[in-house]
PQR file of N, CA, C, O and H, with PARSE charges and radii, in Angstrom:
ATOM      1  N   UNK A   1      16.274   4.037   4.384 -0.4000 1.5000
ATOM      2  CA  UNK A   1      15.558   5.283   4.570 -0.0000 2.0000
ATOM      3  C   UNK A   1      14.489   5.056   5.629  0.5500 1.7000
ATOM      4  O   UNK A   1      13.696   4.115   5.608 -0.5500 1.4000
ATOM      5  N   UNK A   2      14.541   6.004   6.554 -0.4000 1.5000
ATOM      6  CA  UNK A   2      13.305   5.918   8.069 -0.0000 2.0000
ATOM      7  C   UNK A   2      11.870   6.022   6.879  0.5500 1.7000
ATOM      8  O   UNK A   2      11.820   6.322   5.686 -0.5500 1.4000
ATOM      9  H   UNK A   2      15.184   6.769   6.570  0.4000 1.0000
ATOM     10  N   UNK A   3      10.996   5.684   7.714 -0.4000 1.5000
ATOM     11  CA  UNK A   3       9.500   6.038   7.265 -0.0000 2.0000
ATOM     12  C   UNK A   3       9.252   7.309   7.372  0.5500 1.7000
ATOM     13  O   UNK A   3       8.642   7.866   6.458 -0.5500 1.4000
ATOM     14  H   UNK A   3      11.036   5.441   8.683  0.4000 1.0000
ATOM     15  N   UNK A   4       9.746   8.157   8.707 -0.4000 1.5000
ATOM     16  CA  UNK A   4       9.850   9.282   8.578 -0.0000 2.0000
ATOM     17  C   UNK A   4      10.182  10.294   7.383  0.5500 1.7000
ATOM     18  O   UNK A   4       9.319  11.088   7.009 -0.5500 1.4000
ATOM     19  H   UNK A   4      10.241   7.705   9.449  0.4000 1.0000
ATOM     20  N   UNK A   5      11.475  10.252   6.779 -0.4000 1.5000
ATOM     21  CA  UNK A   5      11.699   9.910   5.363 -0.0000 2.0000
ATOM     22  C   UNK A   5      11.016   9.735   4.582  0.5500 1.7000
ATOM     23  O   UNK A   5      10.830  10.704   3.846 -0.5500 1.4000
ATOM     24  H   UNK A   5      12.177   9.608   7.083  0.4000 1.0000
ATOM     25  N   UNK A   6      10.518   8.903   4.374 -0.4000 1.5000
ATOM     26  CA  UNK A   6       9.738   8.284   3.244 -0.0000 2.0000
ATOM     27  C   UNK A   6       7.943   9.038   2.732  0.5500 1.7000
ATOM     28  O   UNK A   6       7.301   9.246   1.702 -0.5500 1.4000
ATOM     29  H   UNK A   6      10.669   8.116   4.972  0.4000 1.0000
ATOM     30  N   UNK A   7       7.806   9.196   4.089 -0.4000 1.5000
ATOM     31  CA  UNK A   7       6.616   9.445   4.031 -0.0000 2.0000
ATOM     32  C   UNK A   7       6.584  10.996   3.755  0.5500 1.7000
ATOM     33  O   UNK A   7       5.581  11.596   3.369 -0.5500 1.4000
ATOM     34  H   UNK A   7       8.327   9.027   4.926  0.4000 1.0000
ATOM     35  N   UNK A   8       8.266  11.778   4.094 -0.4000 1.5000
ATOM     36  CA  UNK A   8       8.117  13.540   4.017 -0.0000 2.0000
ATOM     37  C   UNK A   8       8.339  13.778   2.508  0.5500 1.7000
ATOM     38  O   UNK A   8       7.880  14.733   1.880 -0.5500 1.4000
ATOM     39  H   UNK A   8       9.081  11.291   4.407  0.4000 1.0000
ATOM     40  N   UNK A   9       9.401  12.400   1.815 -0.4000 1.5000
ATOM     41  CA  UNK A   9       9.297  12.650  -0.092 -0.0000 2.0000
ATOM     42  C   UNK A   9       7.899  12.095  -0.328  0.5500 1.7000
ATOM     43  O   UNK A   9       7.466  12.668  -1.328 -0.5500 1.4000
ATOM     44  H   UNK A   9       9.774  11.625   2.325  0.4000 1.0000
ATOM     45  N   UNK A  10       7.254  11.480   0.011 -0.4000 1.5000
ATOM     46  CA  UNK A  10       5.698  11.101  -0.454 -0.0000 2.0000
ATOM     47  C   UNK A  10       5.107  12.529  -0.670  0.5500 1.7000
ATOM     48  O   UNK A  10       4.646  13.100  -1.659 -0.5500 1.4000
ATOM     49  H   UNK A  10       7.605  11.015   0.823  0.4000 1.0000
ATOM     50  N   UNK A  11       5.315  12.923   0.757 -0.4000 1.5000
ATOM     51  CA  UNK A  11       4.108  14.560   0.832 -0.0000 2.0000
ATOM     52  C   UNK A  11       4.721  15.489  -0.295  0.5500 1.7000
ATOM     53  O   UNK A  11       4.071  15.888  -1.262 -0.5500 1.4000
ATOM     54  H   UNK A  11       5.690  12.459   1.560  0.4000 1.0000
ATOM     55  N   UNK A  12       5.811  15.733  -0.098 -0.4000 1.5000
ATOM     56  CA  UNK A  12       6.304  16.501  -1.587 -0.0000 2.0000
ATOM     57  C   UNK A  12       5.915  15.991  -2.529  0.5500 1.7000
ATOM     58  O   UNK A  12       5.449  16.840  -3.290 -0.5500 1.4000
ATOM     59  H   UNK A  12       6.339  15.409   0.687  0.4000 1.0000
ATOM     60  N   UNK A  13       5.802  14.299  -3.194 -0.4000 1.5000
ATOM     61  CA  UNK A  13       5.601  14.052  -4.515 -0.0000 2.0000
ATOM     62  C   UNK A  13       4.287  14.476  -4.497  0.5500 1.7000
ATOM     63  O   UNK A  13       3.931  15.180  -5.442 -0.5500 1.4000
ATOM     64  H   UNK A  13       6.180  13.609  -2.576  0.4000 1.0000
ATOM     65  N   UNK A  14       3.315  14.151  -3.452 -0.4000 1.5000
ATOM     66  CA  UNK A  14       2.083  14.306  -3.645 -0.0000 2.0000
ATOM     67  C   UNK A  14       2.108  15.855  -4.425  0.5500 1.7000
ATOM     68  O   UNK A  14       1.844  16.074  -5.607 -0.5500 1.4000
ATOM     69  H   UNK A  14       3.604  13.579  -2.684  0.4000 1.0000
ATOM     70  N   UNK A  15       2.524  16.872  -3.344 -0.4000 1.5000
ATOM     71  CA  UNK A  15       2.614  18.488  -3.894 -0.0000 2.0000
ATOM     72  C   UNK A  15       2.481  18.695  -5.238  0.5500 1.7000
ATOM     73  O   UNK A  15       1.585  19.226  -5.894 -0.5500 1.4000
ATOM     74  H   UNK A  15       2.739  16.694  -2.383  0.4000 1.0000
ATOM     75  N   UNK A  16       3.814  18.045  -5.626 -0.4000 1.5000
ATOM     76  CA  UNK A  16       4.210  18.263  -7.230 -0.0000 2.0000
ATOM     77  C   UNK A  16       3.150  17.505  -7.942  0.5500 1.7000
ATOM     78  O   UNK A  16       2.818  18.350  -8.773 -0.5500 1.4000
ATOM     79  H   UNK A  16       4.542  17.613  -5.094  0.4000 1.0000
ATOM     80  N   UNK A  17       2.506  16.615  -8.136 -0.4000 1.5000
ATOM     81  CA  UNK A  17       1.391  16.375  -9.094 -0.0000 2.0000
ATOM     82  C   UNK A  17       0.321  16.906  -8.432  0.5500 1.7000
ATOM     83  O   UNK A  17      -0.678  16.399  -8.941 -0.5500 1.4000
ATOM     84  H   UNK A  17       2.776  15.928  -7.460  0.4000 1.0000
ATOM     85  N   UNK A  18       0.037  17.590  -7.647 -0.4000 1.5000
ATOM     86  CA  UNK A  18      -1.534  18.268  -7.242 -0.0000 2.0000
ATOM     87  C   UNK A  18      -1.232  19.688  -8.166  0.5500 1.7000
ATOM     88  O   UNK A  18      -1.944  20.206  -9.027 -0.5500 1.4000
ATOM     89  H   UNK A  18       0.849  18.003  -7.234  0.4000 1.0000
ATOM     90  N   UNK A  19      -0.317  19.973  -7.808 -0.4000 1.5000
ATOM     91  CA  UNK A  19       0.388  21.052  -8.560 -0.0000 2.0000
ATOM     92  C   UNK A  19       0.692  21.366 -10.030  0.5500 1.7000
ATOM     93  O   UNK A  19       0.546  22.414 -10.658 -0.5500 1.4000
ATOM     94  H   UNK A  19       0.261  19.552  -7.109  0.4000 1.0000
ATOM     95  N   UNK A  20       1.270  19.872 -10.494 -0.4000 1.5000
ATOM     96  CA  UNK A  20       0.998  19.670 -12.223 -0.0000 2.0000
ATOM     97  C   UNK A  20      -0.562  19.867 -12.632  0.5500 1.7000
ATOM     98  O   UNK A  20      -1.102  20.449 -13.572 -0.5500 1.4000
ATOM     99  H   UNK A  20       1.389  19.020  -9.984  0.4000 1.0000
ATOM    100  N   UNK A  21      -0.837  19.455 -12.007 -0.4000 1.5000
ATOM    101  CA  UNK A  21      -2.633  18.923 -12.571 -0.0000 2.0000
ATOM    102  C   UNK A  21      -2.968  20.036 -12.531  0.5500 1.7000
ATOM    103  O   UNK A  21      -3.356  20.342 -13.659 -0.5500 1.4000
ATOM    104  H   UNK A  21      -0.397  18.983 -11.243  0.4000 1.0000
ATOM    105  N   UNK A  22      -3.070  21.077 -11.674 -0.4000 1.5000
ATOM    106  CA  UNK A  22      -3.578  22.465 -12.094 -0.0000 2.0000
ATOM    107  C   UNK A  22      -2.892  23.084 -12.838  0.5500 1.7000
ATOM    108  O   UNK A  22      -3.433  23.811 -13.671 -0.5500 1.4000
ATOM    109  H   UNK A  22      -2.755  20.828 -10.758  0.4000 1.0000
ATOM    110  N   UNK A  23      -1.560  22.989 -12.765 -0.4000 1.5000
ATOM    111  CA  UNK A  23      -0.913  23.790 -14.273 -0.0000 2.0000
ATOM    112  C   UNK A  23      -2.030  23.214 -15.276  0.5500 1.7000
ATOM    113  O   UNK A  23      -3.092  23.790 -15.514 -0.5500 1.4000
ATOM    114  H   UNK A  23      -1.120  22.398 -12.088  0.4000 1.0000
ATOM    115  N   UNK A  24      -1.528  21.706 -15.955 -0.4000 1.5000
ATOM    116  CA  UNK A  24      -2.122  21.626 -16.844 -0.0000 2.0000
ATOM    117  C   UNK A  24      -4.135  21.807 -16.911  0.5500 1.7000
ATOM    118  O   UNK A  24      -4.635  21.976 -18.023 -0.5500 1.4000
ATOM    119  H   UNK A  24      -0.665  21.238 -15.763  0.4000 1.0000
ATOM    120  N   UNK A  25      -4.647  21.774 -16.221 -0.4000 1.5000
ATOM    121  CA  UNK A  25      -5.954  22.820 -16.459 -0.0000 2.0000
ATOM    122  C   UNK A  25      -5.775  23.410 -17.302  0.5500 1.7000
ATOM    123  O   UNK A  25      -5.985  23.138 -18.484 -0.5500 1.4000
ATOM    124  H   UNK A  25      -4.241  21.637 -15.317  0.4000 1.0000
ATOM    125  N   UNK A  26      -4.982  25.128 -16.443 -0.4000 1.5000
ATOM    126  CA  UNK A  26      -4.738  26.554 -16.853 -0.0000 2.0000
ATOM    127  C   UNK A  26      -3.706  26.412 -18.119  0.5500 1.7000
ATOM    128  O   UNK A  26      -3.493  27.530 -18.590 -0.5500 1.4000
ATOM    129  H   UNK A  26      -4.811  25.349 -15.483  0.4000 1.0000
ATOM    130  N   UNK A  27      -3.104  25.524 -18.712 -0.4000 1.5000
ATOM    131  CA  UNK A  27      -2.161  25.643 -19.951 -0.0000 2.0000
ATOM    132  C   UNK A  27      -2.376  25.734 -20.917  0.5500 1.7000
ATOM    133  O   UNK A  27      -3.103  24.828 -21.327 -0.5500 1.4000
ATOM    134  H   UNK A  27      -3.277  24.617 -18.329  0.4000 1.0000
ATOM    135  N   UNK A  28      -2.023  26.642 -21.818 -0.4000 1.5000
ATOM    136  CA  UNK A  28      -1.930  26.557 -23.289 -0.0000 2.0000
ATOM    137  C   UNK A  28      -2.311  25.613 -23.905  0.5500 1.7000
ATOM    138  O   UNK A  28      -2.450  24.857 -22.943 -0.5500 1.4000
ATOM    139  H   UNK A  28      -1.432  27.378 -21.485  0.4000 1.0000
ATOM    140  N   UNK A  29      -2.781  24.660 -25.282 -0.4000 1.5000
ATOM    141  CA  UNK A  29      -2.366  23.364 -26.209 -0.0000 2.0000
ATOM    142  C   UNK A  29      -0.942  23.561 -25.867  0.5500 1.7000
ATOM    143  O   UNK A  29      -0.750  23.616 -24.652 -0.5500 1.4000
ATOM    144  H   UNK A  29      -2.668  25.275 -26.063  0.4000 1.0000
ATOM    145  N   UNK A  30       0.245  23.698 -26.706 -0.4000 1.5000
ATOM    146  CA  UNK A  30       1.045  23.760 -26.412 -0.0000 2.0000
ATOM    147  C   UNK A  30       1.908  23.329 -25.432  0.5500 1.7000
ATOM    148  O   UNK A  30       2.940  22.700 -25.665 -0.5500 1.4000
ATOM    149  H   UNK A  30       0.089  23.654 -27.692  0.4000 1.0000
ATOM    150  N   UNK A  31       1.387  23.755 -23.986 -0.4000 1.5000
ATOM    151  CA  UNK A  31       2.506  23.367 -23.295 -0.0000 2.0000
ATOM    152  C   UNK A  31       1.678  21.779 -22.336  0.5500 1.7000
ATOM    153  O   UNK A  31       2.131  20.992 -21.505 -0.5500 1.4000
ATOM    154  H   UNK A  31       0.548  24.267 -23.797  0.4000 1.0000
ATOM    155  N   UNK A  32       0.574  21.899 -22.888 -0.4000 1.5000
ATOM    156  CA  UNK A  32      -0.029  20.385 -22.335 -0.0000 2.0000
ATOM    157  C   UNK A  32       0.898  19.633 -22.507  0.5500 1.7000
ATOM    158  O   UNK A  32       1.689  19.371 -21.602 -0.5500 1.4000
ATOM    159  H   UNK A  32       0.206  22.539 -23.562  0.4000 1.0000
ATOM    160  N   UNK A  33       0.989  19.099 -23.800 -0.4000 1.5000
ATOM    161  CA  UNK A  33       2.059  17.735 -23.682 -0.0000 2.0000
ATOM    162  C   UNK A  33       3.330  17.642 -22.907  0.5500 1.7000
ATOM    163  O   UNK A  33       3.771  16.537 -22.590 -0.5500 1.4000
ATOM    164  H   UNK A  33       0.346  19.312 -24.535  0.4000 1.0000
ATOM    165  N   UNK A  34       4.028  18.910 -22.542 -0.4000 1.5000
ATOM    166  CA  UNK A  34       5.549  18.692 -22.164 -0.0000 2.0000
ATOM    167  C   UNK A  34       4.527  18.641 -20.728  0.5500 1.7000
ATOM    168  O   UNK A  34       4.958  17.798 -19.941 -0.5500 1.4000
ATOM    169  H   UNK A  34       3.669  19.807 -22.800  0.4000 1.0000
ATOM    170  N   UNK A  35       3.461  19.249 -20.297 -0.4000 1.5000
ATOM    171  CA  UNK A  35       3.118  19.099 -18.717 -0.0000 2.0000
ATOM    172  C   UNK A  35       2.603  17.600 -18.449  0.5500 1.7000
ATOM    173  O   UNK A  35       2.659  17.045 -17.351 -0.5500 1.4000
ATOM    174  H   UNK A  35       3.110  19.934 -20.936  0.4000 1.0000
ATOM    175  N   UNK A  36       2.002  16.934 -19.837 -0.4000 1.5000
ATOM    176  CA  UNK A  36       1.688  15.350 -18.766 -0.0000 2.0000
ATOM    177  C   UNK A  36       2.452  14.839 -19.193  0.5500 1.7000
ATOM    178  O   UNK A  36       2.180  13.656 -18.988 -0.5500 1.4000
ATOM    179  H   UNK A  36       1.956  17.384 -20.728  0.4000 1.0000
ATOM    180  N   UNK A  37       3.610  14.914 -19.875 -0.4000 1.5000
ATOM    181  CA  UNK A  37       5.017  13.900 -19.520 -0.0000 2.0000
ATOM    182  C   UNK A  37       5.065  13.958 -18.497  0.5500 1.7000
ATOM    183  O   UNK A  37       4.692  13.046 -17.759 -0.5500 1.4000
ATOM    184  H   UNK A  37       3.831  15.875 -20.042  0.4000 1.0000
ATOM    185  N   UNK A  38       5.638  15.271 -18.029 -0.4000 1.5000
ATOM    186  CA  UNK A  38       6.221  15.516 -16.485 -0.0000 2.0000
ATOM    187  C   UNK A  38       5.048  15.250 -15.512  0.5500 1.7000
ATOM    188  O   UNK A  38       5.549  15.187 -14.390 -0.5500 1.4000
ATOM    189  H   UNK A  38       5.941  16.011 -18.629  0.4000 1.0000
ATOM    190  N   UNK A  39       4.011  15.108 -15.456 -0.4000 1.5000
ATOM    191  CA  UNK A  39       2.885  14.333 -14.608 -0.0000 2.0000
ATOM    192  C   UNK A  39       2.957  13.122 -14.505  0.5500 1.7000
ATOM    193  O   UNK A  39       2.981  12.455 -13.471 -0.5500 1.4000
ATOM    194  H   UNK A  39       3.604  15.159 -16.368  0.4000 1.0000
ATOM    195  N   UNK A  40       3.009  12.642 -16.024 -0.4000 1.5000
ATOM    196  CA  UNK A  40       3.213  10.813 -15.749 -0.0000 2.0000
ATOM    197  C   UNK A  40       4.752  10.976 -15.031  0.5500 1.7000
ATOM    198  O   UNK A  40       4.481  10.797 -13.844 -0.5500 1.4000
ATOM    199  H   UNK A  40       2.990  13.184 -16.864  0.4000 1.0000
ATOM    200  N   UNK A  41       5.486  11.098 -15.071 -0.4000 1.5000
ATOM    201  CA  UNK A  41       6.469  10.866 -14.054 -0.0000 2.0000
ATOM    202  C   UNK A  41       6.866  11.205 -12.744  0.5500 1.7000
ATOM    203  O   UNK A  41       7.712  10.725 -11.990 -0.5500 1.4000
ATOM    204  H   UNK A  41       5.706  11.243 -16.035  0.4000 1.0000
ATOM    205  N   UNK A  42       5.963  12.258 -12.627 -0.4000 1.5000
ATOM    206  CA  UNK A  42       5.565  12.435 -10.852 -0.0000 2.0000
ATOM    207  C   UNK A  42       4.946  11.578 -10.352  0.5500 1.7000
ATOM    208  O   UNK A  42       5.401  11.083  -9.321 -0.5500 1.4000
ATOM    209  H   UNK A  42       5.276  12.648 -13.240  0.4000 1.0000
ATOM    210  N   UNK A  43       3.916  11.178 -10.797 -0.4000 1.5000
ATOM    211  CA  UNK A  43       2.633  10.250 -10.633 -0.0000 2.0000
ATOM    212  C   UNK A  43       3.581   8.492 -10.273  0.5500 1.7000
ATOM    213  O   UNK A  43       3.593   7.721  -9.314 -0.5500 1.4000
ATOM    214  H   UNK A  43       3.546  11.580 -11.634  0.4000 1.0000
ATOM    215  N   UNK A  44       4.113   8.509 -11.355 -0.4000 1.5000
ATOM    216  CA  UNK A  44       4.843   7.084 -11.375 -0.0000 2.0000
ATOM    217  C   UNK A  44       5.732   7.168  -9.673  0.5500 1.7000
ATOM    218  O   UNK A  44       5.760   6.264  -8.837 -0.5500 1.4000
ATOM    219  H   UNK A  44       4.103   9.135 -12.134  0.4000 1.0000
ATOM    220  N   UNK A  45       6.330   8.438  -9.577 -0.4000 1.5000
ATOM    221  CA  UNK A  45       7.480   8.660  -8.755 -0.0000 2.0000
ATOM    222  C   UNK A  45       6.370   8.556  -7.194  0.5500 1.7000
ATOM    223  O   UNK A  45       6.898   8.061  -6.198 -0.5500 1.4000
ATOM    224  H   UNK A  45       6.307   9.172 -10.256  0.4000 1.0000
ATOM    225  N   UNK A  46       5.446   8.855  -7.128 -0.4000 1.5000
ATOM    226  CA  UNK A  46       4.514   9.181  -6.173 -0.0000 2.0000
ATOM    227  C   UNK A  46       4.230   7.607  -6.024  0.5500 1.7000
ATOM    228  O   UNK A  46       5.058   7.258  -5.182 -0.5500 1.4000
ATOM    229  H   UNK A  46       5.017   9.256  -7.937  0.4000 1.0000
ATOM    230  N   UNK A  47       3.518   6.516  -6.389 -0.4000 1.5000
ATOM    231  CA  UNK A  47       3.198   5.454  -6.504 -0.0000 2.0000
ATOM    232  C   UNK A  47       4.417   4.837  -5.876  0.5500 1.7000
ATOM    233  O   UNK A  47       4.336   4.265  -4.789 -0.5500 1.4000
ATOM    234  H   UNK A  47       2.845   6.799  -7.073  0.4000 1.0000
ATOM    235  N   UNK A  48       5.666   4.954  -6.612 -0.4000 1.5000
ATOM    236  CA  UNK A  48       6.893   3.706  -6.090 -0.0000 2.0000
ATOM    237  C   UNK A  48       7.085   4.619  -4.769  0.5500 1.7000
ATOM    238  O   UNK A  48       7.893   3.936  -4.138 -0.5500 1.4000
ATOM    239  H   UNK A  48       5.732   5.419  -7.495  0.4000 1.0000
ATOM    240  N   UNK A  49       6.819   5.761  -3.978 -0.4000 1.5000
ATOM    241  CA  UNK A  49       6.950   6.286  -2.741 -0.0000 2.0000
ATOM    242  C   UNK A  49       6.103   5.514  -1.824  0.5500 1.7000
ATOM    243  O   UNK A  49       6.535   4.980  -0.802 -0.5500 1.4000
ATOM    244  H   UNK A  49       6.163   6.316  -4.490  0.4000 1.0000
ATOM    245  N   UNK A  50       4.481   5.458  -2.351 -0.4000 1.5000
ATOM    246  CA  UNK A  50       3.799   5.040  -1.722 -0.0000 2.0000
ATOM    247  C   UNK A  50       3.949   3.540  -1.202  0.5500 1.7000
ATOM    248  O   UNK A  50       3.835   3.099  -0.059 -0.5500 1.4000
ATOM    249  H   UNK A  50       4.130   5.891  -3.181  0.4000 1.0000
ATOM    250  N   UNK A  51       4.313   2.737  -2.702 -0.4000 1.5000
ATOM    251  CA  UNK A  51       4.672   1.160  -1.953 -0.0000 2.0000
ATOM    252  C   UNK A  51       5.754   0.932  -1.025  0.5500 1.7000
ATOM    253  O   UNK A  51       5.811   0.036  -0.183 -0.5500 1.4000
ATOM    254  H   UNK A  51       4.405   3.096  -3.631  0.4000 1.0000
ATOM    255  N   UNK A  52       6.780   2.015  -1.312 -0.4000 1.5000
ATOM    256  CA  UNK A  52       8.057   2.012  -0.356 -0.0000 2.0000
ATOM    257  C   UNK A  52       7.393   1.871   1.043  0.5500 1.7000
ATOM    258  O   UNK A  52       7.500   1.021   1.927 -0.5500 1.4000
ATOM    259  H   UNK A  52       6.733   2.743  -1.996  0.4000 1.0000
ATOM    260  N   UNK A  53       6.685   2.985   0.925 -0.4000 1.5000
ATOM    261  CA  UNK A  53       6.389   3.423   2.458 -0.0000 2.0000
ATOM    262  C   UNK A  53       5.302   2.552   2.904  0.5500 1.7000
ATOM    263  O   UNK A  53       5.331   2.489   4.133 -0.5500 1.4000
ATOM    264  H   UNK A  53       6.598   3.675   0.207  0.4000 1.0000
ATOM    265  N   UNK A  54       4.286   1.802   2.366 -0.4000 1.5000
ATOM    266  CA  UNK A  54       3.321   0.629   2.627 -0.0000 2.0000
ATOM    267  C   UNK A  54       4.627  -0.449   2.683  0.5500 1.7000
ATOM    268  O   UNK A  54       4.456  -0.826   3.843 -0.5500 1.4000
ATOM    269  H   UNK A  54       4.262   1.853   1.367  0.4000 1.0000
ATOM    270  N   UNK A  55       5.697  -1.126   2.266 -0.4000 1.5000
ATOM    271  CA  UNK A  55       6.074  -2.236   2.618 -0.0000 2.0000
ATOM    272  C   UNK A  55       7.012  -1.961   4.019  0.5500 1.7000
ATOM    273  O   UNK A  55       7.361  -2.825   4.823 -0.5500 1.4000
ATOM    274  H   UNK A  55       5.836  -0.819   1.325  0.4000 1.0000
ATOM    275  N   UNK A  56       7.330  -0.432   4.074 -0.4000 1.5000
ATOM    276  CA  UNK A  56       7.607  -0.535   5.143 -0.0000 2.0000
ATOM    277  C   UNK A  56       7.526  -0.436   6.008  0.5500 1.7000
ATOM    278  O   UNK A  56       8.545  -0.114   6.618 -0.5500 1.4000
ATOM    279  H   UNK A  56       7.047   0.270   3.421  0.4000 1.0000
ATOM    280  N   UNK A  57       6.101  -0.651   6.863 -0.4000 1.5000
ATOM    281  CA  UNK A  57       5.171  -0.406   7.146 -0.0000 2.0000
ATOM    282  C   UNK A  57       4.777  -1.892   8.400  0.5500 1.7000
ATOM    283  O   UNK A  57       4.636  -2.120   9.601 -0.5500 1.4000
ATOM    284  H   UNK A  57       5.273  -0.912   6.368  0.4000 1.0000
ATOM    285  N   UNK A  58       4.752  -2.549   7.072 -0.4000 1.5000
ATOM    286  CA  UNK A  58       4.354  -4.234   7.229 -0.0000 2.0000
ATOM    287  C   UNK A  58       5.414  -4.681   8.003  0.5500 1.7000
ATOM    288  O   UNK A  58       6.617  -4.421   7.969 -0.5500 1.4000
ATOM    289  H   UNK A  58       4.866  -2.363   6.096  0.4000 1.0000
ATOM    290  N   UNK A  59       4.387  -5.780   9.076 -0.4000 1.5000
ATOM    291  CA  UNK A  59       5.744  -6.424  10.046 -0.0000 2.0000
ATOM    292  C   UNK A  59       6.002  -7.830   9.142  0.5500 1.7000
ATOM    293  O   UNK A  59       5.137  -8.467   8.541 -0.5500 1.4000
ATOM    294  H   UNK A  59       3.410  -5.990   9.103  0.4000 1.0000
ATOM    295  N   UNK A  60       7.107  -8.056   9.205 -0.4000 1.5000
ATOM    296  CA  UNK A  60       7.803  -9.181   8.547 -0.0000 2.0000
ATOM    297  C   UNK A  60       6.915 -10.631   9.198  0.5500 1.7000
ATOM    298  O   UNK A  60       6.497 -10.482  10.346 -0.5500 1.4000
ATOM    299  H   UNK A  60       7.810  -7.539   9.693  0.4000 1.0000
ATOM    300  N   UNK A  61       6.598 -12.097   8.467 -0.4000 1.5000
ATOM    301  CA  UNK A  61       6.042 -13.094   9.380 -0.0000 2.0000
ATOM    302  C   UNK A  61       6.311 -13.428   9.879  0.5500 1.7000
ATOM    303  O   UNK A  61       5.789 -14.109  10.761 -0.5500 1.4000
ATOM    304  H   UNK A  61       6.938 -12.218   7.534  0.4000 1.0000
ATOM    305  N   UNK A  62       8.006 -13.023   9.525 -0.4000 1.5000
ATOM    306  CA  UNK A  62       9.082 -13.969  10.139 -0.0000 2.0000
ATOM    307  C   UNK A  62       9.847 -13.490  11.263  0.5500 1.7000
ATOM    308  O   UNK A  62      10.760 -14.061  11.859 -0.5500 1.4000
ATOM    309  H   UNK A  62       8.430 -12.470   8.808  0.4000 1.0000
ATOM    310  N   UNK A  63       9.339 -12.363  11.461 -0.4000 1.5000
ATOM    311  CA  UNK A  63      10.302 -12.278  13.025 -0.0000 2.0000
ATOM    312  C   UNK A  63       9.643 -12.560  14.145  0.5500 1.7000
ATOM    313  O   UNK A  63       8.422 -12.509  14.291 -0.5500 1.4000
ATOM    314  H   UNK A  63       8.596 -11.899  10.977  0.4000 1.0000
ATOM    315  N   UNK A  64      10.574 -12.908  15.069 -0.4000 1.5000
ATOM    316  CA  UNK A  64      10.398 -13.607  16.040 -0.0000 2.0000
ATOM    317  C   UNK A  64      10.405 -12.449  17.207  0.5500 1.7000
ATOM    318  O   UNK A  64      11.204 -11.597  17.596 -0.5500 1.4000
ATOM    319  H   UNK A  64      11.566 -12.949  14.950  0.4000 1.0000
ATOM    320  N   UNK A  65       8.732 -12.994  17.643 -0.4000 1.5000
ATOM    321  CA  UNK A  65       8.653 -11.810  19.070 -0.0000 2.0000
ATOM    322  C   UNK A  65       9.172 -12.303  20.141  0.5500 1.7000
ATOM    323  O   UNK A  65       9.538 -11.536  21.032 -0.5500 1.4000
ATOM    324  H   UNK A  65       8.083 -13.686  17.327  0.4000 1.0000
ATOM    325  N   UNK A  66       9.323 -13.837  20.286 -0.4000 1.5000
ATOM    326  CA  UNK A  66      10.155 -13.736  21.459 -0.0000 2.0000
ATOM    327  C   UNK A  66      11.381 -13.785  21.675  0.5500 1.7000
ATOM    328  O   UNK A  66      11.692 -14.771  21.006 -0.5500 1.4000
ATOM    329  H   UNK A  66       9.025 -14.460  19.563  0.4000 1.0000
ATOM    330  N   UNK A  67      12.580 -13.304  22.277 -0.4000 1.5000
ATOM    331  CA  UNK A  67      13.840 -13.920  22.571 -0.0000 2.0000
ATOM    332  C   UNK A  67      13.940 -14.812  22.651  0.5500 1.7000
ATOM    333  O   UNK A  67      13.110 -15.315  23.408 -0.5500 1.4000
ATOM    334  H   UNK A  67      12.327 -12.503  22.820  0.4000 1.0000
ATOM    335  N   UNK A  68      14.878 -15.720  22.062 -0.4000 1.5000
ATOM    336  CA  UNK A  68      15.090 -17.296  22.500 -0.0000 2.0000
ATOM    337  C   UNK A  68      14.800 -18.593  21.996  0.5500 1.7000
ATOM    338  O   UNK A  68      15.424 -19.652  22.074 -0.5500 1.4000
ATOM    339  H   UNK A  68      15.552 -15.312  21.447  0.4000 1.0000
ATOM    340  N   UNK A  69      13.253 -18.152  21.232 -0.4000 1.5000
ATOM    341  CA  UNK A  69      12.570 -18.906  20.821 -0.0000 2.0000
ATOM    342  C   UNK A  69      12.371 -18.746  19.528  0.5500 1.7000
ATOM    343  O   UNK A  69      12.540 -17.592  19.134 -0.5500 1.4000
ATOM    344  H   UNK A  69      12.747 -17.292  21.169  0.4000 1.0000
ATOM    345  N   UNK A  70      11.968 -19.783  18.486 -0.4000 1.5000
ATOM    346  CA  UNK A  70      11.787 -19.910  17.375 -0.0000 2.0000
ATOM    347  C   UNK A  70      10.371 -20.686  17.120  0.5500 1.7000
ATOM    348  O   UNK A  70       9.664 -21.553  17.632 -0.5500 1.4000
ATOM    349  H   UNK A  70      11.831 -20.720  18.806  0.4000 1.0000
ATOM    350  N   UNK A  71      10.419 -19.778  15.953 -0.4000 1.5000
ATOM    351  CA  UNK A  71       8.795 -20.195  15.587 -0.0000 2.0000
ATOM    352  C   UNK A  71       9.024 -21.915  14.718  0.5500 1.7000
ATOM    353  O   UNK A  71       9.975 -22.132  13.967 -0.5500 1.4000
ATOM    354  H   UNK A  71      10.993 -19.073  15.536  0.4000 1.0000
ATOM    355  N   UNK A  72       8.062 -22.840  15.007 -0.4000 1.5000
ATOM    356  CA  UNK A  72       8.377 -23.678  14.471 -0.0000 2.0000
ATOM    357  C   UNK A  72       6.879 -24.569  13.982  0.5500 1.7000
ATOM    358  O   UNK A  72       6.965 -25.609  13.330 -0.5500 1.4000
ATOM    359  H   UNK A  72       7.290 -22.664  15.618  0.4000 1.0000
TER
END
């Protein structure tokens, strides 16, 4: 997956829990609990986006900038 990618499901996950969190404000008792299930699992889903997109990000130690040559 491009970073490009990565980073456009980030902005959506972000959406969807900025978005939970004010539901649950404005909610009933009632429908609280079924709303921070579904928060903790945006939230979780938002986090493993974010490291995706931070490791891929990072330049490897190991590659080699020059042609030809090896790091030694």
């Amino acid at each position: 997956m491009s970073i490009k990618a990565l980073a456009l499901e980030l902005y959506r996950a972000q959406q969807k829990v900025s978005g939970l969190e004010k539901e649950l404000e404005q909610a009933a008792h009632q429908e609280k609990n079924l709303l921070m299930d579904e928060l903790r699992v945006a939230v979780s889903e938002m986090k493993m986006l974010r490291r995706m997109l931070d490791g891929a990000k990072v330049e490897s130690p190991f590659t080699n900038r020059v042609p030809g040559r090896y790091n030694r």
